[in-house]
C-alpha positions, 0 to 999 in steps of 0.5 A: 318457664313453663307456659302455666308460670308464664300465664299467671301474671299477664301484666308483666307480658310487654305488648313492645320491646319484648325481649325477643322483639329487641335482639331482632331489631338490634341485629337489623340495625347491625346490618344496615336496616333502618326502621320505625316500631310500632308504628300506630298508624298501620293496622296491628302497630306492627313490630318493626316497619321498613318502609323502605322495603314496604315490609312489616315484621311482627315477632309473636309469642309462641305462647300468644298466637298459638304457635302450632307444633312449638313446645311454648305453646300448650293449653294450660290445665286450668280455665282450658275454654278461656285460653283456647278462645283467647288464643284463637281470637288473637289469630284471628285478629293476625289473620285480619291485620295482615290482609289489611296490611297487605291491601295497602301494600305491604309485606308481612313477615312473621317471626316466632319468639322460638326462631329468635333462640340462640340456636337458631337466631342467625338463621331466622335473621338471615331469612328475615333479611333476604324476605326483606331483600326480596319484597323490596325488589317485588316492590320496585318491580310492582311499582315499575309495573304501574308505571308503565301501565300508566303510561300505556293507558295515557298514550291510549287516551291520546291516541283515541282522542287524536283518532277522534278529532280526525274523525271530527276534522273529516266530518267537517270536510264533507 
């Protein structure tokens, strides 16, 4: 299917369970990840969420998100003004999305419709599940990080006020 012929009827494009979107998801699951779709709660419902790993997947259509450098993704012909503003709104509102993810904590990853192609879909799933691996020890790490932060801070607090009632306690002796 041309990029033209995929354009023509926008209404047959599925905004979930795409395709591309399902064969990842069943090879996550096949490997043990548990997950949530699109959930709405989240800023750009994204794709795939394991909170567990605190990582959001979202699979993107080469054609949709202006997929630089991929055969997909060409400027139709016609209405030429229309598509390149479209698509550049559309990345945009992923570049708006993702910090808004990442503000909150989360990982985003993002796969393209072409690497979830049978010549290369293994390979893709096998980066996807070591980004995955890797931002939930980040996660663990950062988290065990504040922890001790918060620690620290509060031992700080006591001993300041310990030094302070010393101080009050030598006062009052005088």
């Amino acid at each position: 299917m041309t990029p033209e012929q995929r354009f023509k009827c926008m209404s047959h494009n599925r905004a979930k369970d795409s395709g591309p979107e399902l064969r990842l998801r069943h090879a996550l699951w096949l490997r043990g990840f548990r997950y949530r779709i699109n959930v709405k709660a989240l800023p750009g419902s994204p794709d795939i969420v394991l909170p567990k790993y605190r990582s959001v997947i979202f699979v993107h259509g080469c054609f949709w998100h202006g997929h630089n450098g991929c055969k997909n993704y060409t400027v139709p012909k016609t209405n030429t003004d229309f598509w390149v503003a479209k698509v550049a709104r559309n990345r945009e509102r992923d570049q708006e999305v993702w910090r808004k993810l990442e503000a909150k904590g989360w990982r985003v990853i993002i796969v393209w419709e072409c690497q979830l192609k049978k010549s290369v879909f293994y390979e893709t799933v096998d980066r996807v599940v070591s980004e995955v691996r890797y931002n939930r020890e980040s996660y663990l790490s950062e988290k065990e990080n504040r922890r001790k932060a918060r620690l620290d801070y509060h031992l700080t607090q006591k001993a300041r006020k310990e030094k302070e009632l010393a101080l009050k306690e030598e006062v009052r002796a005088l």
